[in-house]
TITORDO-836962 format. One record per residue (C-alpha): chain; x, y, z; residue number from 1; residue in three letters. Coordinates in steps of 0.02 Angstrom, whole numbers, padded with zeros to 5 digits. Example, Ala and Ser with C-alpha at 12.3 -4.5 7.8 and 13.67 -1.06 7.14 Angstrom:
A | 00615 | -00225 | 00390 | 1 | ALA
A | 00684 | -00053 | 00357 | 2 | SER
//
This chain:
A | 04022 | 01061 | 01557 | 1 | UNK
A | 03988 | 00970 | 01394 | 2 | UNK
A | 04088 | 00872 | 01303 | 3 | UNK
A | 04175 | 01003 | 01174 | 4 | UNK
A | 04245 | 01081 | 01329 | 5 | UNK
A | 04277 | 00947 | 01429 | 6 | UNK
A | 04405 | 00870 | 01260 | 7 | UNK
A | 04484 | 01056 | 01212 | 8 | UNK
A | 04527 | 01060 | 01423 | 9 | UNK
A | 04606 | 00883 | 01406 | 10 | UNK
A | 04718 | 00910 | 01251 | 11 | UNK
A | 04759 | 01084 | 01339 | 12 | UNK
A | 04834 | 01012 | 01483 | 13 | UNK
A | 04914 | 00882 | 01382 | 14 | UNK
A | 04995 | 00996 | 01259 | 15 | UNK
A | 05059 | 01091 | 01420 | 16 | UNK
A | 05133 | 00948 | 01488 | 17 | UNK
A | 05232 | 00908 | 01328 | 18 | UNK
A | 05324 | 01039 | 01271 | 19 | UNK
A | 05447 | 01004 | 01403 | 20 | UNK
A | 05458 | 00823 | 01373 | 21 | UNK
A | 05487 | 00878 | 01202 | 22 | UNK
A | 05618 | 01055 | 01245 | 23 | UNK
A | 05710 | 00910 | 01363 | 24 | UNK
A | 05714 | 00784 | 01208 | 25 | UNK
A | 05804 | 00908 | 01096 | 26 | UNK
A | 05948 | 00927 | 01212 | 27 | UNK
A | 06086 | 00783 | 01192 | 28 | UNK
A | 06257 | 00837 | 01226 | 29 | UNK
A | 06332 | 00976 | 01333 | 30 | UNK
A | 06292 | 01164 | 01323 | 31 | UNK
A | 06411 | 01251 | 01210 | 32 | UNK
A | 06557 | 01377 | 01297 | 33 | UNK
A | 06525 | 01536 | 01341 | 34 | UNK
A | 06610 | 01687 | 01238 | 35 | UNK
A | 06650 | 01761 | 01071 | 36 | UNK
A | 06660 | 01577 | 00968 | 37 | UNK
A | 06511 | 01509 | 01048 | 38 | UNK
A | 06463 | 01362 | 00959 | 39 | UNK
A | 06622 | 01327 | 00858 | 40 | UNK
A | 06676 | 01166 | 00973 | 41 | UNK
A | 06527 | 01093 | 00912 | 42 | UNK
A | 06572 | 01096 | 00745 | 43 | UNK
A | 06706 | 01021 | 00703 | 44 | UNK
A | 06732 | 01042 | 00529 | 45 | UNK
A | 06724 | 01236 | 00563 | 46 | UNK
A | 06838 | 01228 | 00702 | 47 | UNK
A | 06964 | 01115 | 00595 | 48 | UNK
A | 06948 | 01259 | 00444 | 49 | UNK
A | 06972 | 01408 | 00561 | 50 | UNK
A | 07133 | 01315 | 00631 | 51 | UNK
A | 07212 | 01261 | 00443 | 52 | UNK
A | 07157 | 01456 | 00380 | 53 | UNK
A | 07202 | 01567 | 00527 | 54 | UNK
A | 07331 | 01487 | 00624 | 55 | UNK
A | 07507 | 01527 | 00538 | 56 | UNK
A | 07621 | 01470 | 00656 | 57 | UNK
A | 07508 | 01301 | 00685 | 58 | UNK
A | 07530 | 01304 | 00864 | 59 | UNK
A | 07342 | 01274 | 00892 | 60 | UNK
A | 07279 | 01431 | 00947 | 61 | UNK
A | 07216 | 01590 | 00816 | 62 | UNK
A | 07305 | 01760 | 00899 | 63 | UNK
A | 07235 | 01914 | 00845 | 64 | UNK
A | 07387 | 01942 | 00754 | 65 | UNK
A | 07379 | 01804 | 00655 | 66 | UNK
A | 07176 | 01856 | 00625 | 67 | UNK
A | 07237 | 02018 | 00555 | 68 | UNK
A | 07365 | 01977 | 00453 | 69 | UNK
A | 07262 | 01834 | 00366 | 70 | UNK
A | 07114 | 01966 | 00339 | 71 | UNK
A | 07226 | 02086 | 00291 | 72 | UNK
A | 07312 | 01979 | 00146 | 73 | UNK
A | 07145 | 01926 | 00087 | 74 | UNK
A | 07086 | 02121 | 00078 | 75 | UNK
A | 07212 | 02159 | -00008 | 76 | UNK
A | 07208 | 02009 | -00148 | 77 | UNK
A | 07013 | 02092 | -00160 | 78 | UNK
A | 07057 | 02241 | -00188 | 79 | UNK
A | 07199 | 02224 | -00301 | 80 | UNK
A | 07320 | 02307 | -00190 | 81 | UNK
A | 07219 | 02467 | -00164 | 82 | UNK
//
């Protein structure tokens, strides 16, 4: 084996052995929940907008009432009524 090989098998292996160092180095907090708003507890400026747009009755929680008639006002201001 001469010594073009014997380097290109040494940075092989090494690159091999740190991709998971680096996959392991990107992850620094908890995995995000399960479900349709995957990802929005992470973000808190998002979550804080969705709450102060969608939630009418600012009890904390978005029903799918609330969704629709929010949507539904803001379809309607598009459209001009139509």
């Amino acid at each position: 084996m001469n010594i073009n090989h014997m380097t290109a098998l040494l940075l092989g292996v090494a690159a091999v052995l740190a991709v998971p160092c680096v996959a392991l180095a990107q992850v620094d907090g908890p995995l995000p929940p399960d479900g349709p708003m995957q990802g929005l507890m992470h973000r808190g400026r998002m979550t804080d907008r969705l709450l102060v747009e969608f939630d009418v009755n600012h009890d904390g929680k978005v029903t799918h009432a609330e969704l629709n008639n929010v949507l539904g006002s803001r379809f309607a201001g598009a459209t001009h009524g139509a």
